[in-house]
TILUM-451521 format. One line per field, with one value per residue (C-alpha): residue number from 1; residue in three letters; chain; x, y, z. Coordinates in pm, 1 decimal. Example, Ala and Ser with C-alpha at 12.3 -4.5 7.8 and 13.67 -1.06 7.14 Angstrom:
<atoms>
seq <- (1,2)
type <- (ALA,SER)
mol <- (A,A)
px <- (1230.0,1367.0)
py <- (-450.0,-106.0)
pz <- (780.0,714.0)
</atoms>
This chain:
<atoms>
seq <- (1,2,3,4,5,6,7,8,9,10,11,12,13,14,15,16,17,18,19,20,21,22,23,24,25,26,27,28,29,30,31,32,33,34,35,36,37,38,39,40,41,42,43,44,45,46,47,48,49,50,51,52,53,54,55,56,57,58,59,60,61,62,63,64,65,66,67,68,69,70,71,72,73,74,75,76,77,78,79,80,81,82,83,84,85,86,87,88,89,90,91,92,93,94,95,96,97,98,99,100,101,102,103,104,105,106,107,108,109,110,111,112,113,114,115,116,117,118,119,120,121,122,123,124,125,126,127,128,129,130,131,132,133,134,135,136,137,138,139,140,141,142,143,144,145,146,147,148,149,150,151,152,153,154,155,156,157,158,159,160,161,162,163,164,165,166,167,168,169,170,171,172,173,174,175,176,177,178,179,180,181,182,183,184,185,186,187,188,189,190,191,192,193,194,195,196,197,198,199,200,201,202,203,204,205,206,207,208,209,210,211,212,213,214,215,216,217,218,219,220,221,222,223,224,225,226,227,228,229,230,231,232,233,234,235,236,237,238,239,240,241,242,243,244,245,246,247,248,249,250,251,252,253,254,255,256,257,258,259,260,261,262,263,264,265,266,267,268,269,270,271,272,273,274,275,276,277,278,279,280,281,282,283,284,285,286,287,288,289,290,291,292,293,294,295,296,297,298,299,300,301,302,303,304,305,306,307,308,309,310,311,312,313,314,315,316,317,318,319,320,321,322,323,324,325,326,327,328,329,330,331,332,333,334,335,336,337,338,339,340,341,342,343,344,345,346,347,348,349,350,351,352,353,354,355,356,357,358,359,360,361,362,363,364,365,366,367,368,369,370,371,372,373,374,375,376,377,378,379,380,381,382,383,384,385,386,387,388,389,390,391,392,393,394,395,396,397)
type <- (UNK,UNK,UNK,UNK,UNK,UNK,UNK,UNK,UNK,UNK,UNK,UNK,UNK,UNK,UNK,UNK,UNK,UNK,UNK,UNK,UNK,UNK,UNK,UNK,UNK,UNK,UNK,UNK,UNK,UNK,UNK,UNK,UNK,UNK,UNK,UNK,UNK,UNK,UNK,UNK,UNK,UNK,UNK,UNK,UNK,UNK,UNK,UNK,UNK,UNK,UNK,UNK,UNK,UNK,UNK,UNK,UNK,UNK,UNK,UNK,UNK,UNK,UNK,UNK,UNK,UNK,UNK,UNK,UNK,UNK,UNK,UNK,UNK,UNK,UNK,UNK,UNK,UNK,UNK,UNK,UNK,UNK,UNK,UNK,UNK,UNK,UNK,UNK,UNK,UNK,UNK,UNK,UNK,UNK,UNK,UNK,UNK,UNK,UNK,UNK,UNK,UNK,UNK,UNK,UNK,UNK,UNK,UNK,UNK,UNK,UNK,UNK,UNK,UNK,UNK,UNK,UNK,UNK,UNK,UNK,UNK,UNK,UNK,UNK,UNK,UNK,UNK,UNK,UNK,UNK,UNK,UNK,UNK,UNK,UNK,UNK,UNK,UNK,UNK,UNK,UNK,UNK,UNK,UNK,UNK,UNK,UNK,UNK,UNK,UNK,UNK,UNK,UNK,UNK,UNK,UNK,UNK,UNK,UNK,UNK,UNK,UNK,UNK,UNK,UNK,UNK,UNK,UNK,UNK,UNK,UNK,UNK,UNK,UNK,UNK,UNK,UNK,UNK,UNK,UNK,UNK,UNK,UNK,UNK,UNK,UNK,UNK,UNK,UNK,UNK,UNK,UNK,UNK,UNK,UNK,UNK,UNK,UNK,UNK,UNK,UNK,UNK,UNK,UNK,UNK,UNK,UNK,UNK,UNK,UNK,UNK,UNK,UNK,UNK,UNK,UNK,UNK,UNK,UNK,UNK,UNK,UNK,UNK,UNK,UNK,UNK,UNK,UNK,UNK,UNK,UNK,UNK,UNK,UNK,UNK,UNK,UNK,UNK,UNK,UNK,UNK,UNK,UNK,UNK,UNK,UNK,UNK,UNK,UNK,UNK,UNK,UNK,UNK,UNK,UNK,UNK,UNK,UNK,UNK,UNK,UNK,UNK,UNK,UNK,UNK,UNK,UNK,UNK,UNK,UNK,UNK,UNK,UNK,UNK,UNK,UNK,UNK,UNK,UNK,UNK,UNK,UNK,UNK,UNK,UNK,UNK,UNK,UNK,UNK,UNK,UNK,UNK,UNK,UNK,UNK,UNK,UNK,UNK,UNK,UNK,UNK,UNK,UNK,UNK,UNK,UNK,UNK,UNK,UNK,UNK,UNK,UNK,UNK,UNK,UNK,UNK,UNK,UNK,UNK,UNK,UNK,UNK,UNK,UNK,UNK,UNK,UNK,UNK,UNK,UNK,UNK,UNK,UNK,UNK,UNK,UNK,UNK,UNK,UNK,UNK,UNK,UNK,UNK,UNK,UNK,UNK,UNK,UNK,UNK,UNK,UNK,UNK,UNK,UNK,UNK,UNK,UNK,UNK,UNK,UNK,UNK,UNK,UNK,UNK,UNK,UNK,UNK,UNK,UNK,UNK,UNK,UNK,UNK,UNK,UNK,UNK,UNK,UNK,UNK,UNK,UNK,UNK,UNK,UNK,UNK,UNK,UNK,UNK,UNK,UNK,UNK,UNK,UNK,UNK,UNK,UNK,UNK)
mol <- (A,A,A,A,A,A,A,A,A,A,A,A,A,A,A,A,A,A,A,A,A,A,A,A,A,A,A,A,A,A,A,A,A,A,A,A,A,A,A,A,A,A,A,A,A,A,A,A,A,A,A,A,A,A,A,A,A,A,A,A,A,A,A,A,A,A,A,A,A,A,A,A,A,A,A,A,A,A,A,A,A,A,A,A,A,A,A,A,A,A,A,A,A,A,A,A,A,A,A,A,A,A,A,A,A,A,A,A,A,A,A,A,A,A,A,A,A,A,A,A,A,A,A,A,A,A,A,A,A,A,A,A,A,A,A,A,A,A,A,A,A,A,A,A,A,A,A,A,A,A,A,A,A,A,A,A,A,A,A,A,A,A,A,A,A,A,A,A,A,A,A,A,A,A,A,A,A,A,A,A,A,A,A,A,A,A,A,A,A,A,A,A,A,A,A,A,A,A,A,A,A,A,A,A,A,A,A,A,A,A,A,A,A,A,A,A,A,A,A,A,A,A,A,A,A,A,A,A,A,A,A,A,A,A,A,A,A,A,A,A,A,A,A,A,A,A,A,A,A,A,A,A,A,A,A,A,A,A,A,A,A,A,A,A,A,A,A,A,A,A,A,A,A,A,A,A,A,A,A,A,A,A,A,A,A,A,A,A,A,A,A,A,A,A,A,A,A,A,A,A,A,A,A,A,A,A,A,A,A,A,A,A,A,A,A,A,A,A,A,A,A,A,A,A,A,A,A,A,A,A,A,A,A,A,A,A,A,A,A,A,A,A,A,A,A,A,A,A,A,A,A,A,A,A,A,A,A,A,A,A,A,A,A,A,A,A,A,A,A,A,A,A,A,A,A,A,A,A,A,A,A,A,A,A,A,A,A,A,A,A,A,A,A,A,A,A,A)
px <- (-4784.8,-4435.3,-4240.3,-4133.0,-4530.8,-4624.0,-4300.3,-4372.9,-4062.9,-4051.6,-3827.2,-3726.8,-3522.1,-3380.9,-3477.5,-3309.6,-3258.3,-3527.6,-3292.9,-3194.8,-3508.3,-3584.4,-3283.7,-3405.2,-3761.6,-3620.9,-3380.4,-3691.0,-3847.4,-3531.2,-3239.4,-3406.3,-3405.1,-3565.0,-3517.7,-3304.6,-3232.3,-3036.6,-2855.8,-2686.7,-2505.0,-2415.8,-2197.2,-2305.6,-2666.7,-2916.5,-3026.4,-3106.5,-3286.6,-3515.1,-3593.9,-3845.9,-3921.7,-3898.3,-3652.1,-3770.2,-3815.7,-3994.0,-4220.7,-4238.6,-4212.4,-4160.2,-3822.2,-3866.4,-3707.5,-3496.8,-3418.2,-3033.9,-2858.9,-2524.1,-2308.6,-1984.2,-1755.1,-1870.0,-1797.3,-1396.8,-1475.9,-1671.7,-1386.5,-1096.7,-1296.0,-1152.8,-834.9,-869.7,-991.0,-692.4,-418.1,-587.6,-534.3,-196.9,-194.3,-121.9,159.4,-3.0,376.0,514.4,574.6,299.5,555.9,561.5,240.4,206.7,550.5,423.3,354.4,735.9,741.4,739.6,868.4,665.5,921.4,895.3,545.3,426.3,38.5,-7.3,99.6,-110.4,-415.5,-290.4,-384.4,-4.6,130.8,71.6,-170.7,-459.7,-557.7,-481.9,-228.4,-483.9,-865.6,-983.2,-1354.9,-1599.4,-1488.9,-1114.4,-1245.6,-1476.8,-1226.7,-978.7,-686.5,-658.7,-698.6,-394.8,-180.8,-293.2,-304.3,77.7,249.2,102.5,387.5,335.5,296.9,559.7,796.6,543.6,494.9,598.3,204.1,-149.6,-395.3,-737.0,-750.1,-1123.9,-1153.1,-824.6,-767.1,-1031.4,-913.5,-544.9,-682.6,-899.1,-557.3,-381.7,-652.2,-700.5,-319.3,-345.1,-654.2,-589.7,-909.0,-793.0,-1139.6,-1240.7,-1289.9,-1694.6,-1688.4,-1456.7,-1653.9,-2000.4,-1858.2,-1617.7,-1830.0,-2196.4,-2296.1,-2144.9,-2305.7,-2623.3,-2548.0,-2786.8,-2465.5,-2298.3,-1952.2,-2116.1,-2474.3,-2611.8,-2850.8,-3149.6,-3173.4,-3506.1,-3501.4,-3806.7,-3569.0,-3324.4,-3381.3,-3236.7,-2980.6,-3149.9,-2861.1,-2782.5,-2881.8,-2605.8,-2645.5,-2613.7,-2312.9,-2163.3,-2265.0,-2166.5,-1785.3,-1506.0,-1428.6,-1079.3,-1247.3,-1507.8,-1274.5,-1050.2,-1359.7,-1423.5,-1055.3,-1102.1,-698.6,-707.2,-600.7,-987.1,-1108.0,-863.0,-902.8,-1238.1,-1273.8,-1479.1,-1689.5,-2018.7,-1929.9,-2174.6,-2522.5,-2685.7,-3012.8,-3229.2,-3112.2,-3060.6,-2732.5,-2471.0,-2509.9,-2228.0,-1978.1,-1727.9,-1606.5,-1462.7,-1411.0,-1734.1,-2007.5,-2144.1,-2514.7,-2672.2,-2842.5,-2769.0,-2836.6,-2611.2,-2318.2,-2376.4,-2369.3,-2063.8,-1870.5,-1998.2,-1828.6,-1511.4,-1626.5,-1638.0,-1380.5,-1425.5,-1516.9,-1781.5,-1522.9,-1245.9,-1013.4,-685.3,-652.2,-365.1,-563.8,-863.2,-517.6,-376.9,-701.2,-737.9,-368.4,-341.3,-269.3,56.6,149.2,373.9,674.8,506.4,199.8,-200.6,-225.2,-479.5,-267.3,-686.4,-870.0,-673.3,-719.3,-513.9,-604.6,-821.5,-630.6,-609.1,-495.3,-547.3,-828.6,-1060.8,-1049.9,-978.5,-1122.5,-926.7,-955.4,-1158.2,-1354.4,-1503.6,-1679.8,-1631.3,-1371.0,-1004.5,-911.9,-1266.2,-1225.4,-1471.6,-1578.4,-1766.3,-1944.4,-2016.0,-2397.6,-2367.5,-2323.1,-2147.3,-2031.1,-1762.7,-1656.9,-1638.4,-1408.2,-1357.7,-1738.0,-1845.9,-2030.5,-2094.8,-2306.6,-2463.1,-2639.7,-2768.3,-2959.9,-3103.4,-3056.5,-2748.2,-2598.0,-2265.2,-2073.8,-1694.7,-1645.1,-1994.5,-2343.9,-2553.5,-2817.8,-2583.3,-2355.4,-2723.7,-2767.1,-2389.9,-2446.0,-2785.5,-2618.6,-2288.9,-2534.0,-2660.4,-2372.0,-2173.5,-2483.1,-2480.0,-2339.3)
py <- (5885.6,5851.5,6187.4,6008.1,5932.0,6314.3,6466.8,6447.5,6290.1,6400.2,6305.7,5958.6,5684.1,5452.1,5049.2,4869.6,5182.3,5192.7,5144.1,5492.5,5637.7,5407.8,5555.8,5911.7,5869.3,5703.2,6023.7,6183.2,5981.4,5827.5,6092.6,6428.0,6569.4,6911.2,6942.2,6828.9,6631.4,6377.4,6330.3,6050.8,5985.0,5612.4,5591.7,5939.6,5857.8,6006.3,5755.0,5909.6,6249.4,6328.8,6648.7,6624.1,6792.9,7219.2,7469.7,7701.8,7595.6,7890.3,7982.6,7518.0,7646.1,7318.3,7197.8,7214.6,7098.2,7398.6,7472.1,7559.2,7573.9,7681.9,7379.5,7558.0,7351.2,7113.0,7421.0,7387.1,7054.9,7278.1,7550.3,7260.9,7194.2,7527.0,7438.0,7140.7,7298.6,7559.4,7240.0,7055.3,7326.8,7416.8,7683.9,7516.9,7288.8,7157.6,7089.8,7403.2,7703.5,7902.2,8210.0,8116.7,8234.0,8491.3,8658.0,8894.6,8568.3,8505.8,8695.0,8589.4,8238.8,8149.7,8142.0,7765.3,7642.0,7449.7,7463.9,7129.3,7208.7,7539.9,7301.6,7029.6,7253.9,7153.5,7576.9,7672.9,7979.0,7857.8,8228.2,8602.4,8801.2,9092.5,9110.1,9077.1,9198.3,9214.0,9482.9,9352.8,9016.5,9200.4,9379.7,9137.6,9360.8,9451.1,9095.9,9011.8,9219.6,9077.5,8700.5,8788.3,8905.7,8639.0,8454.7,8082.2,7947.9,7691.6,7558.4,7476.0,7124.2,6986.7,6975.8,6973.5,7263.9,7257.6,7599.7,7624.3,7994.4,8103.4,7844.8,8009.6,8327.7,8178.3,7938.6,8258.2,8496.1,8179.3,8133.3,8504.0,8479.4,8182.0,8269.4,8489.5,8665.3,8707.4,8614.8,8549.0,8213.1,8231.3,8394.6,8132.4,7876.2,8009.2,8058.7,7704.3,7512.1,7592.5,7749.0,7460.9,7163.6,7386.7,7367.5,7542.5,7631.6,7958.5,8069.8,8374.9,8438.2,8690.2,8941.1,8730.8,8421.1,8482.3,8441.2,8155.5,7941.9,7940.1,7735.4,7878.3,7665.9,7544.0,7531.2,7222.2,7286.8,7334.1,7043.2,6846.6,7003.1,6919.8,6599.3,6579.9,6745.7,6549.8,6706.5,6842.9,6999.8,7143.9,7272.4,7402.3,7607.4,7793.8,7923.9,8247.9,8186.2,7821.6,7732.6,7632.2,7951.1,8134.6,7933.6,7988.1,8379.4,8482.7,8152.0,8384.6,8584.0,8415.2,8487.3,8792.0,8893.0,9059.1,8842.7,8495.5,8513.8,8708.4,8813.8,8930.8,8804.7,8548.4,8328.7,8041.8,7771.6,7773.2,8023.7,7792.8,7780.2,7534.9,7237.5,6845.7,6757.2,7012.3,6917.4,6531.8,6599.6,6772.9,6527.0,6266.2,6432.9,6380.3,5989.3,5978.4,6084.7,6503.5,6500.0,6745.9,6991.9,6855.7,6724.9,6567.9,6195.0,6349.3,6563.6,6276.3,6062.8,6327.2,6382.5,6002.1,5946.4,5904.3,6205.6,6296.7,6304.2,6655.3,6565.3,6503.0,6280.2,6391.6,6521.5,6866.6,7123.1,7279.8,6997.7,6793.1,6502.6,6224.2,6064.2,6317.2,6359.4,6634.5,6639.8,6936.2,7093.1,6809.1,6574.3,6189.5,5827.9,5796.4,5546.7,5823.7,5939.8,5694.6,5782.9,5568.6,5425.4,5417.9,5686.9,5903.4,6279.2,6538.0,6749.6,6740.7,7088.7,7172.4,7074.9,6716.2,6833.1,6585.3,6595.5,6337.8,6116.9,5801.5,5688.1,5327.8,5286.4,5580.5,5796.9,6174.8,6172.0,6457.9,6515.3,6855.1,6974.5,7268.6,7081.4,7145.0,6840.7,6767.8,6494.2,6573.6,6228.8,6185.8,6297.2,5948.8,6087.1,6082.2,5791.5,5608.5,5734.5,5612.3,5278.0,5216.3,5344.7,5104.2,4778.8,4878.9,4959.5,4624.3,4395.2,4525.6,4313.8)
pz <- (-1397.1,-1493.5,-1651.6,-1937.2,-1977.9,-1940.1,-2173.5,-2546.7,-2707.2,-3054.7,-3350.2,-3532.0,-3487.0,-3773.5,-3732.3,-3481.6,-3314.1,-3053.3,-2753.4,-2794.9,-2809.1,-2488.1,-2286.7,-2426.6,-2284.0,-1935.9,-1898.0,-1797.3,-1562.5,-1350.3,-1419.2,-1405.7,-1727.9,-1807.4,-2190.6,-2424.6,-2779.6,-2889.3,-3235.3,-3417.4,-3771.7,-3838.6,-4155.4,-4297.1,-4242.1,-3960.0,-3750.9,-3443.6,-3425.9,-3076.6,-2853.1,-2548.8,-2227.5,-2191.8,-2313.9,-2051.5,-1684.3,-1564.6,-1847.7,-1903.2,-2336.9,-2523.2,-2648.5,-3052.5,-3340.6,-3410.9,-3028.3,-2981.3,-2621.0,-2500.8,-2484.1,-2322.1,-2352.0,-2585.5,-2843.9,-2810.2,-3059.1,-3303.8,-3261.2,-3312.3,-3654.2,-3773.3,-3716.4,-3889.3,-4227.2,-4164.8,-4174.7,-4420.7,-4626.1,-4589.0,-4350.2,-4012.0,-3941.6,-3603.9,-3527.4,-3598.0,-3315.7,-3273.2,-3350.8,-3718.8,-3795.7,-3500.3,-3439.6,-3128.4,-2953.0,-2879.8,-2555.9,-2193.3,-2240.7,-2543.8,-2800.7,-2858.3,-2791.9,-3065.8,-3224.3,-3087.3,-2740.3,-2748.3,-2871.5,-2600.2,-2290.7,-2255.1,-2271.2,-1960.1,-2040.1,-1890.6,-1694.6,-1769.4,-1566.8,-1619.2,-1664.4,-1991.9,-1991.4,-2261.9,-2443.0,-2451.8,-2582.4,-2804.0,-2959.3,-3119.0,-3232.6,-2859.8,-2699.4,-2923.3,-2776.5,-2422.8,-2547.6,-2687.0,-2375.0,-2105.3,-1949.4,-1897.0,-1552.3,-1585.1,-1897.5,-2169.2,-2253.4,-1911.5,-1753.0,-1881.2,-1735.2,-1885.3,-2088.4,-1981.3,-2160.8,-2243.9,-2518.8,-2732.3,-2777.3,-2863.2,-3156.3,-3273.3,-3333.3,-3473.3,-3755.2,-3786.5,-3855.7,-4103.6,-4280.9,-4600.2,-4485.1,-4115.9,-4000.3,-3627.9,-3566.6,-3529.0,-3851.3,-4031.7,-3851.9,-4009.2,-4360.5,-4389.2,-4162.2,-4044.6,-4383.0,-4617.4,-4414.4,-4281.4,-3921.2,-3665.8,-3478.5,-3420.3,-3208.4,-3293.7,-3227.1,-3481.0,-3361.9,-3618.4,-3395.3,-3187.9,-2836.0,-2862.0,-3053.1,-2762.2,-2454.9,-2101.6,-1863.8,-1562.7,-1266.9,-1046.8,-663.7,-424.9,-243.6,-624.9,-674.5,-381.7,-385.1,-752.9,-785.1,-657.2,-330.1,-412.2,-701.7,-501.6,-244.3,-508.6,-682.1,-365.2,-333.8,-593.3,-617.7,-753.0,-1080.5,-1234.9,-1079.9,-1248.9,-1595.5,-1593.4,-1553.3,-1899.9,-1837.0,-1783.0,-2113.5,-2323.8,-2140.2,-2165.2,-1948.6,-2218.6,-2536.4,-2299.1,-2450.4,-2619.9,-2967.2,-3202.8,-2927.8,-2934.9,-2658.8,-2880.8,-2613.3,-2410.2,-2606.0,-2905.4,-2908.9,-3162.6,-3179.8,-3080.9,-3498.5,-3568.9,-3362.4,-3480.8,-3856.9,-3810.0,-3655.7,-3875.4,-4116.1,-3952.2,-3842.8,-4244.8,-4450.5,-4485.6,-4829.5,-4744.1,-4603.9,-4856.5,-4540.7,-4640.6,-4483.0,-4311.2,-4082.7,-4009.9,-3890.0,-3728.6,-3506.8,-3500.0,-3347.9,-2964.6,-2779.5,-2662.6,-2301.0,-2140.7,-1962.8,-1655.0,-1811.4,-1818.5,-1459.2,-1492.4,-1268.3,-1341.1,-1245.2,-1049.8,-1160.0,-1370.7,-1687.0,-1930.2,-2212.7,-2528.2,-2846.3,-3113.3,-2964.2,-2878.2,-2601.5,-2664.8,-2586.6,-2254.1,-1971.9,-1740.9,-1973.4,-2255.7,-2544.0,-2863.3,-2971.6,-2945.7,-3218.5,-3134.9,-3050.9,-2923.6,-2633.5,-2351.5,-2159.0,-1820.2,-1750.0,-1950.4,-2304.6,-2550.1,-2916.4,-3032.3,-3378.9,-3403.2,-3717.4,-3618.0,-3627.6,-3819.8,-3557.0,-3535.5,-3181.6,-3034.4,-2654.2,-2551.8,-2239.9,-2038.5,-1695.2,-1603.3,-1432.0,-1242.4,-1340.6,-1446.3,-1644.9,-1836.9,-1723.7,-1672.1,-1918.7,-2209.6,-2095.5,-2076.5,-2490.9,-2595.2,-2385.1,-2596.2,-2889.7,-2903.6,-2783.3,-3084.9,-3277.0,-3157.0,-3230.9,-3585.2,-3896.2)
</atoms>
């Protein structure tokens, strides 16, 4: 019997959206899925909403409805929403220096980064000089003072290095700065974002979540990863001096043994936990127009507008490789890594995670999973939900 026979797919699909629920159910029986859900808004409205397969691989619980995940990664989009609200309201010039709004920043060579550069992976801040353990990044007055006097590792805004952790913690101090409430970003996040639109999605887990609502990452083999990771990657990963090994220090913040993860803590560009039809209606917001958030058409276009190479053009000093491309928080529609359409933004996570708008075709698209797997460029179980999806998508009137 197939897996895709066994594994209960639950949810709905719109009409003449079957494919995706096809591609959903074959995940399971040709490309290894554990557990996992889908989510798609098309024009504002919900036309794709499935879960299947277990949150748990050692105890096999079912994936449910409400079932949230860490995405990693894939939070940096929900965390570049903040920043969003912040400019469309008046409080963030994206091209302004960061210094403006947080004077202790102009130290060490920082004097004239700009907020786009900072959001760009483009300032050259993408490790600490010094540890910076939980209770440094727990305590926010003190994690200023260390995010302020880092020194770049080169001129900022001549190279790209993937801020895998680091970038975070600097867009939480800039909104803390810009917000008359000087909120943390999880906080601003729950109270201008999640709690508005009624997103199961927190940069901040509160203590009330159950653990039976949250499903646990199951870890690629060694031999997948191997097999998986470009080989300069992988090679670079087992130096403990590299650059990614270095920009990803903090990365193992957000799990916690006895509460599966952290609670109360914030790690703003890889500790969102929430669900695939939460990250979806979000975006679809910004595939839409923002009225629901009250974004100015500035902001959508400012999103929407190509990203802007440093000096020395999209290489990732991090993850050596050309191509991937940035632009105010969120990663963009880029040769080497496709996801909508020209103009779409979003973010990706390690394990195969995806959230991403759409505005040419208005799409707010959502993939979550507790198999983690090991593609760098788009896990085949999601890019096999966005190729069903945009058949779909490009057939329609």
């Amino acid at each position: 019997m197939q897996a895709s026979q066994r594994i209960r797919i639950e949810g709905h699909v719109s009409t003449g959206f079957d494919a995706v629920r096809d591609a959903f159910a074959e995940n399971f029986s040709w490309r290894h899925e554990l557990g996992g859900a889908c989510c798609v808004y098309h024009r504002g409205e919900k036309v794709v909403d499935l879960w299947g397969g277990v949150r748990n691989k050692a105890t096999g619980e079912p994936w449910q409805e409400g079932t949230m995940v860490l995405v990693y990664s894939a939070t940096k989009g929900l965390a570049a929403m903040t920043l969003a609200v912040a400019h469309s309201r008046g409080w963030l010039d994206y091209e302004q220096r960061v210094c403006k709004y947080w004077p202790e920043f102009a130290q060490n060579g920082k004097e004239t980064i700009t907020v786009r550069q900072l959001l760009a992976h483009q300032a050259g801040l993408f490790a600490f000089d010094e540890q910076a353990d939980r209770s440094v990044v727990a305590d926010l007055d003190r994690l200023a003072v260390v995010l302020a006097r880092q020194k770049p590792a080169w001129e900022p805004g001549t190279r790209q290095a993937y801020h895998a952790i680091s970038l975070g913690y600097y867009e939480s101090e800039l909104l803390r700065r810009v917000d008359p409430h000087h909120r943390s970003l999880g906080q601003f996040f729950q109270d201008e974002i999640a709690t508005p639109l009624g997103l199961d999605f927190y940069i901040r887990l509160p203590e009330s979540i159950p653990n039976s609502r949250l499903a646990t990452l199951a870890r690629p083999s060694r031999v997948a990863m191997l097999l998986g990771f470009p080989i300069r990657l992988t090679l670079a990963v087992l130096n403990p001096r590299s650059n990614i090994v270095r920009a990803l220090a903090g990365s193992l913040l957000p799990h916690d043994e006895q509460h599966i993860y952290a609670r109360n803590f914030e790690v703003p560009a890889g500790g969102g936990v929430g669900t695939a039809r939460a990250i979806a209606h979000a975006y679809s917001v910004f595939a839409t127009g923002g009225r629901e958030l009250q974004l100015r058409p500035e902001t959508l276009q400012a999103l929407s507008a190509p990203a802007i190479p440093p000096t020395r053009g999209f290489y990732d000093e991090c993850m050596m490789g050309d191509g991937v491309q940035f632009s105010l928080g969120f990663m963009k529609h880029s040769p080497v890594w496709l996801f909508g359409n020209e103009g779409s933004f979003g973010a990706p996570g390690t394990g195969g995670s995806l959230g991403f708008a759409d505005p040419k075709a208005g799409i707010g698209y959502a993939y979550v999973t507790s198999q983690m797997g090991t593609s760098v460029t788009g896990d085949p179980r999601d890019l096999a939900l966005r190729n069903a999806l945009y058949s779909i998508i490009t057939l329609a009137p």
